[in-house]
C-alpha positions in Angstrom: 0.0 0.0 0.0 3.1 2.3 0.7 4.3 1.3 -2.6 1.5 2.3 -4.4 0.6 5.4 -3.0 4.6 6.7 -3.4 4.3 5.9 -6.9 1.1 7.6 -7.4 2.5 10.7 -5.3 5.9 10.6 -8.1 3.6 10.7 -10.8 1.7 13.4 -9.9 4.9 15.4 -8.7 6.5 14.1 -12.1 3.7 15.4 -14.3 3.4 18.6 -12.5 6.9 19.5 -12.9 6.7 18.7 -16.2 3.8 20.7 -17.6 4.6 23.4 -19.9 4.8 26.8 -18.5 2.7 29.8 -19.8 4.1 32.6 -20.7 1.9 35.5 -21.6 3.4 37.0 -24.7 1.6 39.5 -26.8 2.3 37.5 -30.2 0.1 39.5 -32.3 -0.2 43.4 -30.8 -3.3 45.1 -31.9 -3.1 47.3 -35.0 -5.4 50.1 -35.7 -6.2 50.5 -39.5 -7.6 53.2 -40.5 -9.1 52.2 -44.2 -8.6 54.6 -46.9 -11.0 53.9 -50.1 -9.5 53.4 -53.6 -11.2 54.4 -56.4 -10.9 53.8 -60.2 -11.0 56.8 -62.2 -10.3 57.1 -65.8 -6.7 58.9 -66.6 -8.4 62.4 -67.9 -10.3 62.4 -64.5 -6.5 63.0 -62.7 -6.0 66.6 -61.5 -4.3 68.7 -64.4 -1.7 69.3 -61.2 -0.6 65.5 -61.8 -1.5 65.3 -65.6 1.6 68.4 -65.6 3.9 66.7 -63.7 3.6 63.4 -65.6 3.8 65.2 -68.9 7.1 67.4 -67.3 8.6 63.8 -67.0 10.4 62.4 -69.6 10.7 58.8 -68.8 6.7 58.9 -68.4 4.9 61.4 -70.8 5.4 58.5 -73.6 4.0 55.7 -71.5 0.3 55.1 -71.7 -1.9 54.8 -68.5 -3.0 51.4 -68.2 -4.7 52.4 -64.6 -5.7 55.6 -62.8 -6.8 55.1 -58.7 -7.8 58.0 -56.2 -6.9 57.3 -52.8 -8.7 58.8 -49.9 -6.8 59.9 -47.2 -8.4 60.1 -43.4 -7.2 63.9 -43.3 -10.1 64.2 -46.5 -6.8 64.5 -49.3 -6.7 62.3 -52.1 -3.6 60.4 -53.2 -3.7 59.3 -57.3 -1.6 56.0 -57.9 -1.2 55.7 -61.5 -0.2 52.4 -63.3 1.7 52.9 -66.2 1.9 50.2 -69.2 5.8 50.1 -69.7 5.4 47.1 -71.8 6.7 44.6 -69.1 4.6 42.4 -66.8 5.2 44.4 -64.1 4.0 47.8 -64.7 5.1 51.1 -63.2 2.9 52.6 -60.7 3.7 56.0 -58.9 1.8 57.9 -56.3 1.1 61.5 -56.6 -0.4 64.3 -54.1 -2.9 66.7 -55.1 -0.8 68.9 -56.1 1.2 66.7 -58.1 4.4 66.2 -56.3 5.1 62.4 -56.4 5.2 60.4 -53.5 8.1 58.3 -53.5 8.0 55.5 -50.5 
């Protein structure tokens, strides 16, 4: 009877030792995304601001827009990303401001 009840008390002192511990770990901190909506627009709908710069810009005034997007922006701006067809797979895409500049990232 001592037997058995040493062995039971080793197993449950065993299996209690050996039980993972927890560690509390934030693995996946909580983002806040703010969504911004992106809209198609045809390439004469871009400001004349961005349709100046583009045109000002050698490497791009003889590309054709495949895609034209306007971005809203939480402050009430608009970003325009414009895809342009460079004749590879990947196409070109830059960002412009309102007011033309391009955003480079």
């Amino acid at each position: 009877m001592k037997k058995s009840l040493l062995i039971i008390a080793t197993l449950f002192t065993g299996a209690a030792m050996a039980a993972p511990q927890i560690t509390l770990e934030n693995v996946n901190p909580i983002e806040v995304s703010a969504q911004q909506e992106k809209v198609k627009i045809e390439a004469d709908a871009l400001p004349d601001a961005v349709k100046s710069t583009i045109a000002a810009d050698e490497t791009l005034k003889a590309l054709p827009i495949a895609e034209a997007y306007q971005i809203t922006q939480l402050d009430g701006t608009f970003l325009f990303e414009v895809i342009f067809d460079d004749g590879t797979e990947e196409k070109l895409t830059k960002k412009y401001d309102q007011e033309g500049k391009e955003i480079v990232n």
